[in-house]
C-alpha positions in Angstrom: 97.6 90.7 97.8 99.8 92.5 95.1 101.0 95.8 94.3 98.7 97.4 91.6 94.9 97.4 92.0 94.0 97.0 88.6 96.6 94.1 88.4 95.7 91.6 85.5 97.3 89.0 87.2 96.1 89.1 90.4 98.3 86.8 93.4 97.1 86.2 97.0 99.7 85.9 100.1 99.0 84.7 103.4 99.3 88.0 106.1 102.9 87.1 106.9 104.3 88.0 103.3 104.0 91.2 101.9 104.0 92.2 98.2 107.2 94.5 97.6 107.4 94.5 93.3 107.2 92.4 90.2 108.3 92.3 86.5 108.2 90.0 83.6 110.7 88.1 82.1 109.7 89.1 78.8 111.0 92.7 80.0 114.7 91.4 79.3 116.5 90.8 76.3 118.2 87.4 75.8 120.7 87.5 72.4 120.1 86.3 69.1 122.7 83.5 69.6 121.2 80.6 70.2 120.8 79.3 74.2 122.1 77.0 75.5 122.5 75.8 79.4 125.8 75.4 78.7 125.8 78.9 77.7 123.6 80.1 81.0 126.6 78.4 82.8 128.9 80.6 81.4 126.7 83.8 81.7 126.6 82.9 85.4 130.2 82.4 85.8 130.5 86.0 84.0 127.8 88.8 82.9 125.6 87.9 86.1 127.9 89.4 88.4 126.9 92.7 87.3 123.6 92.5 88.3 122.6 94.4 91.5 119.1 93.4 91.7 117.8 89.4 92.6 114.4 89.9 90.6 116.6 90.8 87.5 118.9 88.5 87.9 116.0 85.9 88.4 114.1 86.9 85.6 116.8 87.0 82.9 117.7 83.1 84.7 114.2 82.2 83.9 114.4 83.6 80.4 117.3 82.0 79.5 116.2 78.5 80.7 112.9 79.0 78.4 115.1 80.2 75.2 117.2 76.8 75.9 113.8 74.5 76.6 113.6 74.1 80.0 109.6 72.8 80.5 109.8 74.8 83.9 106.3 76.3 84.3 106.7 77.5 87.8 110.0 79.0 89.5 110.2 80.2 93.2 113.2 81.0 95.2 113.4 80.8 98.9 116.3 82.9 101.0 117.1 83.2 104.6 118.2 86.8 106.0 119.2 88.4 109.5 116.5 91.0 110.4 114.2 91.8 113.8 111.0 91.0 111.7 112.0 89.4 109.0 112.3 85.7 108.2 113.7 85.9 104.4 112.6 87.1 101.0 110.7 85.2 98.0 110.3 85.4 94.4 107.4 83.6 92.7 107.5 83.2 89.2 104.4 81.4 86.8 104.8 81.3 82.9 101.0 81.6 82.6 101.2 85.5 83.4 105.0 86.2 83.5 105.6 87.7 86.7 107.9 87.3 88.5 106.7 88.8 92.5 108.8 89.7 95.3 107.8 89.1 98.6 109.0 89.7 102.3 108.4 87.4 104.9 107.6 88.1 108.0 108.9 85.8 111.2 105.8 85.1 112.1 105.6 82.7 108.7 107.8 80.4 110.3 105.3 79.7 113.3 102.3 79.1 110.5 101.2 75.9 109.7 100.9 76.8 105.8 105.0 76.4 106.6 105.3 73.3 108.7 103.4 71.5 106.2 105.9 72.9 103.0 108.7 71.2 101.2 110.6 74.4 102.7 110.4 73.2 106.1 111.5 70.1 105.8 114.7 71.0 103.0 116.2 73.6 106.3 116.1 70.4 108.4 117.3 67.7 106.3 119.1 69.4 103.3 117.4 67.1 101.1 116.4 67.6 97.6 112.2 67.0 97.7 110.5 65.4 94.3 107.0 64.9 94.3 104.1 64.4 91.6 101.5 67.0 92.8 98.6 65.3 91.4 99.2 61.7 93.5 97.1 62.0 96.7 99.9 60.6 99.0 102.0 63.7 97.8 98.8 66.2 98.6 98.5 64.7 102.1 101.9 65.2 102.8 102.3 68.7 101.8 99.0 70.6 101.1 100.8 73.0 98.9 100.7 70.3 96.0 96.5 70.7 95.5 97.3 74.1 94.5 99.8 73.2 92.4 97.7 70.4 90.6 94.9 72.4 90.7 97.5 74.9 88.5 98.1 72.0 86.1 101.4 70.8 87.2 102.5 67.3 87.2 106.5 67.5 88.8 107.7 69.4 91.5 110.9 69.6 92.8 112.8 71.4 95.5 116.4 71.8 95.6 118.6 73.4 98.7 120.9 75.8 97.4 124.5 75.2 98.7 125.8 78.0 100.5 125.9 79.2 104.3 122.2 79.8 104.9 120.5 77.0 104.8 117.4 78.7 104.4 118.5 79.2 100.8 115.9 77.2 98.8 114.6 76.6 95.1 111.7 75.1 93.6 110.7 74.3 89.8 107.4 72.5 88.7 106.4 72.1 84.8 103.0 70.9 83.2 104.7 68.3 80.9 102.8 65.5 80.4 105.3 62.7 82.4 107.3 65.7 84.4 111.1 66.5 84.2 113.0 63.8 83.0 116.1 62.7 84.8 118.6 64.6 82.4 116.2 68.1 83.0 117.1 67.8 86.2 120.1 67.1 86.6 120.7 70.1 84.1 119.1 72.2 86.2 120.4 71.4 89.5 124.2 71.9 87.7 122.9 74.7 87.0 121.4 75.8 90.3 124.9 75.6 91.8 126.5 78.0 90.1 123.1 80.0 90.5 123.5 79.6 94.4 126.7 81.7 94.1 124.8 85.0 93.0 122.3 84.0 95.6 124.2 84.3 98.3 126.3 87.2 97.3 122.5 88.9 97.0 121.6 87.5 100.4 124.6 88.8 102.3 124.2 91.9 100.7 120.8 92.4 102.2 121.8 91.1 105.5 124.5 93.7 105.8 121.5 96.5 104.3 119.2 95.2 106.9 121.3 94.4 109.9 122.8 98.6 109.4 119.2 99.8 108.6 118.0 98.4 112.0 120.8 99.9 114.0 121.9 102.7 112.3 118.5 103.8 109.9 118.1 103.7 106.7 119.5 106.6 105.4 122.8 106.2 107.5 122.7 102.5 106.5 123.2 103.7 102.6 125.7 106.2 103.3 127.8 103.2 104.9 127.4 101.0 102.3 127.9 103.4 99.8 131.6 104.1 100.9 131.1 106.7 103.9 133.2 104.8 106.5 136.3 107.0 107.4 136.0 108.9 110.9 134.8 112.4 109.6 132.9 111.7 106.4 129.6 112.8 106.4 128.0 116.1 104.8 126.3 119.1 106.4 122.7 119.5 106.1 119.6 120.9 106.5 117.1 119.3 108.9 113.9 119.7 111.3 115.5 117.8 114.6 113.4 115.6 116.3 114.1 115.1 120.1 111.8 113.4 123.0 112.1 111.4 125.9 109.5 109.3 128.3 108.0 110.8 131.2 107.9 109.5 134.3 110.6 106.3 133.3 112.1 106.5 136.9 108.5 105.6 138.2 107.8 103.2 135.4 111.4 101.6 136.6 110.4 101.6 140.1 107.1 100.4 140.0 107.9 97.1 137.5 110.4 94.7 137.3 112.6 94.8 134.7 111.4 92.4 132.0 107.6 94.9 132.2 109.9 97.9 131.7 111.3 96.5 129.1 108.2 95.6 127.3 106.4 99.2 127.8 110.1 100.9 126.9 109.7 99.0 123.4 106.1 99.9 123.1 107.0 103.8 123.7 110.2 103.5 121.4 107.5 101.5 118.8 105.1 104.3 119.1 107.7 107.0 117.8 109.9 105.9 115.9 106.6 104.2 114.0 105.1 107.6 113.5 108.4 109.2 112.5 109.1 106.5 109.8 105.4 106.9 108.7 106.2 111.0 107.9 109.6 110.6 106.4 112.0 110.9 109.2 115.5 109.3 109.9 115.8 107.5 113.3 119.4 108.2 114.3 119.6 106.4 118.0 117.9 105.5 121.1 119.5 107.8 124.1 118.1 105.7 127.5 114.7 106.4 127.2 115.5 109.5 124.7 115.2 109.6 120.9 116.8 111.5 118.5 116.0 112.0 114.7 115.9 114.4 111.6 113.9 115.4 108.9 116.0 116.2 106.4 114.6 119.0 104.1 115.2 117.7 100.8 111.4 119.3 99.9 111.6 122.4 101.3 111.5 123.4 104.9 108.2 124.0 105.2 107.4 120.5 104.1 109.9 119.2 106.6 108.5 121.3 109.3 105.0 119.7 109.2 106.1 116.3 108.3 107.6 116.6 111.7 104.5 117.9 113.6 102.4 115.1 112.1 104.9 112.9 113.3 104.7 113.9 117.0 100.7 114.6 116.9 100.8 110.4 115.4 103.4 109.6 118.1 101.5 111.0 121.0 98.0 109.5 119.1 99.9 105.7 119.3 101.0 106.1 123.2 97.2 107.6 124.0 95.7 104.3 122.1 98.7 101.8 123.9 97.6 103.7 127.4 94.4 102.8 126.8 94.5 99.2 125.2 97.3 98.1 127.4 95.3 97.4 131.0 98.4 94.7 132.7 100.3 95.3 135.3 97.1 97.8 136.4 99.5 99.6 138.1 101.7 100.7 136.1 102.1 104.6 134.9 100.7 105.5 131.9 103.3 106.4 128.6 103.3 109.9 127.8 106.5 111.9 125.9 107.8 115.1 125.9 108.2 115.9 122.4 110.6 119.0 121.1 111.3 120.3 117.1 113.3 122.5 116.0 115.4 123.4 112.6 118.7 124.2 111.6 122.3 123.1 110.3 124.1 120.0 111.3 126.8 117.5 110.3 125.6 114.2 109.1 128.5 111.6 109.2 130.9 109.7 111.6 132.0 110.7 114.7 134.2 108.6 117.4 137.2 107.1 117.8 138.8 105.1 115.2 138.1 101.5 116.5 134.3 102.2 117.3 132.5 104.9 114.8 128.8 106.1 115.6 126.5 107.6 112.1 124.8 110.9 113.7 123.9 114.0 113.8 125.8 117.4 115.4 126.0 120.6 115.4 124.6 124.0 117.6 121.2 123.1 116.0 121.0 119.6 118.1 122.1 121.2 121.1 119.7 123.7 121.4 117.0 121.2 120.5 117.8 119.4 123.7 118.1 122.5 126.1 114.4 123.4 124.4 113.4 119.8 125.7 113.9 120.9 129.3 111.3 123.2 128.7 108.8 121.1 128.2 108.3 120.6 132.1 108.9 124.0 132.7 106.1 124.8 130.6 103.9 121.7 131.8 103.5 120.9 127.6 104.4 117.5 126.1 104.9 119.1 122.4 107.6 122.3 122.3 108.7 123.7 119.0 110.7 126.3 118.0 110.1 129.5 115.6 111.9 128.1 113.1 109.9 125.3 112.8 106.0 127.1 114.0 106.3 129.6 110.9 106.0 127.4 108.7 102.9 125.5 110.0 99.5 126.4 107.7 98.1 126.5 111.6 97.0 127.8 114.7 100.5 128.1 117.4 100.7 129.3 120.5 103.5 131.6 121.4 105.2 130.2 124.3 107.6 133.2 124.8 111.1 133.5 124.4 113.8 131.8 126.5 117.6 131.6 127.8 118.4 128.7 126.8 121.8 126.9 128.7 125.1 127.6 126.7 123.0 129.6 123.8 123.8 133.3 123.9 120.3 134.5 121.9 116.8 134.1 123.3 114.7 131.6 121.5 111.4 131.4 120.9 108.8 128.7 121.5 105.4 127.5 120.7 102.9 124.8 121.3 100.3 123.8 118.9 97.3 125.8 119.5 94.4 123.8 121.8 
């Protein structure tokens, strides 16, 4: 699986690693001076620092050992990260077509046997730099990964552990050189693997602390963070369809399971919107109890907002009708349904709190009046409420709900459903 249909190179990944880009090393310059590893040491130790991206940094690495005669043939390098569903990245480099692939991979890797039987397993236990010959049959029984590789051509493989605090942290070469890598090769290239192991874990910290805010904050608040946006009050006001629902009937779900079920069918309801609002290009902001609350930023217009967000809730409500269905244990148990309300306006984007514990979020009159319009929604006996603001610019049938007094709003507003 890869990331362009009409790829000339086409690469295949097990189900637990996704494709996420590629380039070539050929795509980056290297300087008319002549290269040297001593001179990738000090490139390292200097211009590297500047890069921002690990697939660029790894490909000008690569191009750099080439231009000084490294026989490498095959590259790949292995990190660790701190994510609910991720394991770690890759990077998978072949000099037969160039690319240089990024993958994710998924936790659900680690459990696989295609990992149990790899080098990779056994460097996170032991620390222990792997060597083996690919094409001897004592190395293929070991680790099944080396018929592929002889199969590729390849006659030395090594694996080295990257020093640093994640032991995950991992990189392999292999060359088709007649004989392998000689002793001095290596030892070149392990020298120069620590000082590599450096930008490594500068890179993999980095994406921990993107990761580790984009799960608890979203993404979008996540960039603003790391972009500088820290201080008590920074933030920027914006325009936004305002997502707010809640599950229906949680004090019966509570009360008829014990905890540990609740928890699981909470996580499927939570799954099942904040899925569908990720899918239509909405910003989780937080879980409220059994509430959620998100925005829809219009960046394209509010009318494209505005039905992003109603495609959103129509998915939502399709996911919980499909888990009601699917989902048959404890038999008893009530089914998942959400109230689901939408409405536009104004609001502050930034942080609010105190100055020892911040929260990213969203305020303003427009939030507020999007949770009073959620009490509606029993009022009304409908499970999807949206306001005018957001129903004119739908390119479909609504139902005009009428107009309501809403708690602590002075002007009547008015409501619609989505037409049966």
């Amino acid at each position: 699986m890869n990331g362009n249909t009409s790829d000339p190179a086409p690469r295949s990944y097990p189900p637990s690693v996704s494709f996420v880009r590629r380039t070539r090393t050929s795509a980056f310059a290297t300087t008319g001076d002549a290269i040297t590893f001593a001179a990738i040491e000090s490139w390292l130790l200097e211009e590297a620092s500047s890069e921002r991206q690990m697939i660029d940094l790894l490909a000008k690495l690569i191009r750099r050992m080439k231009a000084a005669g490294s026989p490498v043939d095959r590259l790949t390098l292995h990190i660790g990260t701190l994510h609910p569903q991720l394991a770690g990245f890759a990077w998978v480099w072949n000099a037969d077509d160039d690319f240089c692939d990024e993958v994710r991979v998924a936790d659900a890797a680690i459990d696989s046997d295609a990992y149990r039987l790899n080098p990779l397993q056994r460097i996170v236990d032991t620390g222990e730099t792997i060597r083996r010959a690919p094409k001897e049959p004592a190395a293929q029984v070991e680790f099944p990964i080396m018929i592929e590789l002889a199969s590729a051509g390849m006659t030395d493989y090594v694996a080295i552990p990257l020093s640093g605090l994640d032991t995950r942290n991992v990189i392999t070469v292999a060359t088709k050189k007649s004989g392998g890598f000689t002793e001095d090769e290596i030892a070149s290239m392990t020298k120069l693997f620590k000082l590599f192991a450096l930008h490594v874990q500068r890179h993999s910290e980095s994406k921990i602390s993107e990761n580790a805010l984009g799960a608890y904050l979203g993404s979008g608040a996540a960039a603003k963070v790391l972009d500088g946006a820290i201080k008590r009050g920074a933030g920027d006001s914006i325009r936004a369809v305002i997502w707010v629902s809640d599950l229906r009937n949680f004090t019966a779900i509570s009360d008829a399971l014990p905890p540990e079920d609740t928890l699981v069918l909470l996580n499927a309801y939570f799954e099942a919107m904040a899925s569908a609002v990720a899918a239509h290009g909405g910003e989780i902001l937080k879980f409220i109890g059994d509430g959620l609350l998100a925005v829809f930023p219009v960046t394209a217009g509010i009318a494209h907002a505005s039905r992003s967000a109603v495609l959103a809730a129509e998915e939502a409500a399709a996911r919980l009708a499909a888990f009601n269905l699917a989902v048959t244990v404890p038999v008893s148990r009530p089914e998942l349904r959400a109230a689901i309300v939408l409405h536009e306006g104004e609001v502050f984007f930034g942080n609010i709190g105190a100055p020892e514990r911040l929260d990213f979020t969203v305020i303003g009159a427009a939030v507020n009046e999007a949770c009073r319009v959620e009490a509606l929604t029993k009022v009304l006996g409908r499970e999807f409420l949206m306001t005018e603001a957001v129903a004119r610019h739908l390119h479909r049938g609504t139902e005009h709900l009428g107009e309501h007094q809403l708690r602590g709003v002075s002007a009547r507003v008015a409501v619609y459903g989505l037409a049966a």
